[in-house]
Phi, psi and omega in degrees: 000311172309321180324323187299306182279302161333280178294330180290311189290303166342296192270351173231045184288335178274339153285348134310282274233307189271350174292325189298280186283329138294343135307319169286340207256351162269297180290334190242119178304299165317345156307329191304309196297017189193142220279180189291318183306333186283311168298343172283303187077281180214030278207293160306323174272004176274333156278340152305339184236012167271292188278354163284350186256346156264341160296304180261008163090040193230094146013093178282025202278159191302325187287321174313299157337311194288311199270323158179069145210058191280356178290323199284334183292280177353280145026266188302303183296342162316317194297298165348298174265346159286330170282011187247352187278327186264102174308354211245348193272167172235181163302331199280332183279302158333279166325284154320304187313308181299319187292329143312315174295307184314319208283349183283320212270333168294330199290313197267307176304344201252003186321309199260048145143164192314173147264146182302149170314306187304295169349281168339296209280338182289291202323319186300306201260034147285271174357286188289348188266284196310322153344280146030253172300304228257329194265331163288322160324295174320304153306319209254326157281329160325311198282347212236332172274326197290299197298304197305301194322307135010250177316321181273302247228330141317308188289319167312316199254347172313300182327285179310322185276351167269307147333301175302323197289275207326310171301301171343293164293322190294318178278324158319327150315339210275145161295316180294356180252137204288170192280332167303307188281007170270328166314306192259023156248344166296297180338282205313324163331275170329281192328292190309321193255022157266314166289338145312276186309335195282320188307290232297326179345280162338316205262338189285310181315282168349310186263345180290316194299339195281329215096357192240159163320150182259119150282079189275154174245118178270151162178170224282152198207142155295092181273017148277354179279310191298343194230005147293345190244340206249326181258355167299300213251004178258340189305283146022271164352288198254353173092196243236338179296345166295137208220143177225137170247141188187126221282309181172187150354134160206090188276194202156157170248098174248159133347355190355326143318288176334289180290014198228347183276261217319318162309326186286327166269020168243344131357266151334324163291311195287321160296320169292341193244350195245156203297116180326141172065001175281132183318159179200103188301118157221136198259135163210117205244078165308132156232214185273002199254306184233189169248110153267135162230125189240171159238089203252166196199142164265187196155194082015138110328133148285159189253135184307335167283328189289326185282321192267024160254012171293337179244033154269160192313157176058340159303126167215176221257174200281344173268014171237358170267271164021266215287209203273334199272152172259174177168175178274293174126043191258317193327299198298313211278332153341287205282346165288318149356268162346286146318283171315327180270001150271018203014063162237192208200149187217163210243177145221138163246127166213134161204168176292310161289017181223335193072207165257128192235137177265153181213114169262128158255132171217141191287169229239284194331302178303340191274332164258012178213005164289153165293107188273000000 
């Protein structure tokens, strides 16, 4: 019975293959962009190996697969990874060419009448295998391309911003410059090292999204000096409203990079988002066990649903999509880094009268027990 089906796909595979190819080039705009060979790909071994699972009655489903029809996985990723090569396709693309592909081959098996269940069900669970296959492929190179893009484009801009800093300090060094012109070369400082901390931001983003822990280099240090200097140079910035409330000195082997990015961005956060001209508290607070350093701002409220998506990439919450400031949705996810590679934890408080406070706990141990 099967053979039957079998022999069909055989003998009419190049009518499959051009209808096939003539829909899509109507329907999926990247296609266009690919000559026919490039668009069938891999496409002839996929019926080929399609009418081999109907010849012999054999289920093309993930247990099938595991066991010996690893060609249909191969295949399917083939497709995949070729459409991931065209820079112009999307995932949404991808997917049609298969839904296409299911609706040409019922059309040609079924001419002269339904097909039988079992038939149906290879076909069905071929489709959804290759589906699969081809959109995890698909991903995965993306993410590889996305990463490399990254990783190039950050490693570019180090040079020129490390150049500019250094002439930047030489001339602030100069004896002959006068105290009006020392403000906006101090600026440009700030500037320059602000744009600085946004790569690292990138390349720090970059590896949380991969899974892995951020690698900070600790080392001892005052970290009320460290984050005393950080509200020193964003004031510089934003004016006089930044305020650091602190017990005193709190030396330690921290992170210091790290930890000196994540205050700055949420800063940057309590300004951009929290109600204008209003003060903007930062605390860094000791006991014997841990550290806390917050940031609070008045303002709008998060809403209970909008805090546990903050600190994912790319996210910004719907009154920052609304509004006027712009941004990456990158900071937060920063400062969750951060934290974690200190093995600490961060709290948020928000309401309409009291406003929002970011709270980093970072336990005292670590800070006593890295090595410098």
């Amino acid at each position: 019975m099967f053979g039957i089906e079998a022999d069909c796909i055989r003998a009419k595979q190049e009518q499959i293959l051009c209808e096939w190819e003539r829909r899509c080039l109507e329907e999926v705009t990247s296609a266009r962009s690919s000559g026919s060979l490039a668009l069938r790909n891999s496409l002839p071994l996929y019926l080929d190996h399609l009418s081999d699972a109907l010849a012999t009655n054999r289920r093309m489903d993930r247990r099938s697969v595991s066991l010996h029809d690893e060609e249909s996985t191969r295949i399917g990723k083939l497709h995949g990874a070729d459409r991931a090569t065209n820079r112009s396709y999307t995932l949404h693309e991808v997917i049609v060419e298969y839904h296409i592909l299911r609706e040409v081959l019922f059309q040609v098996l079924e001419a002269d009448g339904p097909l039988a269940q079992a038939p149906r069900d290879i076909v069905l669970d071929s489709i959804e295998e290759a589906v699969n296959d081809a959109v995890v492929k698909f991903t995965e190179l993306h993410t590889d391309m996305q990463q490399t893009f990254i990783h190039t484009l950050t490693h570019d801009l180090k040079t020129p911003i490390w150049v500019a800093r250094t002439n930047a300090n030489l001339i602030s060094k100069g004896a002959s410059l006068t105290d009006p012109h020392k403000k906006p070369i101090k600026n440009i400082l700030v500037s320059l090292n602000r744009l600085d901390a946004m790569i690292h931001d990138l390349l720090d983003v970059s590896r949380v999204r991969a899974g892995e822990r951020l690698h900070l280099q600790f080392i001892h240090c005052d970290l009320e000096a460290l984050i005393r200097e950080v509200v020193e140079e964003l004031t510089m910035v934003h004016g006089d409203r930044i305020v650091l409330d602190s017990n005193g000195p709190l030396d330690g082997n921290w992170g210091s990079d790290g930890l000196k990015r994540a205050v700055e961005n949420l800063i940057d956060n309590a300004v951009k988002y929290g109600a204008s001209g209003t003060p903007i508290e930062v605390s860094l607070k000791s006991s014997l066990d841990s550290v806390e350093l917050a940031v609070h701002n008045q303002g709008p409220a998060l809403t209970e649903t909008e805090i546990p998506g903050l600190f994912q990439i790319f996210k910004r919450t719907k009154g920052a999509e609304e509004g006027t400031q712009s941004g990456w949705g990158l900071g937060l996810t920063v400062v969750k880094g951060v934290v974690e590679a200190h093995k600490g934890n961060i709290r948020v408080e928000s309401r309409e009268d009291t406003g929002t406070r970011f709270a980093l706990e970072i336990p005292r141990t670590v800070a006593k027990s890295i090595e410098v």
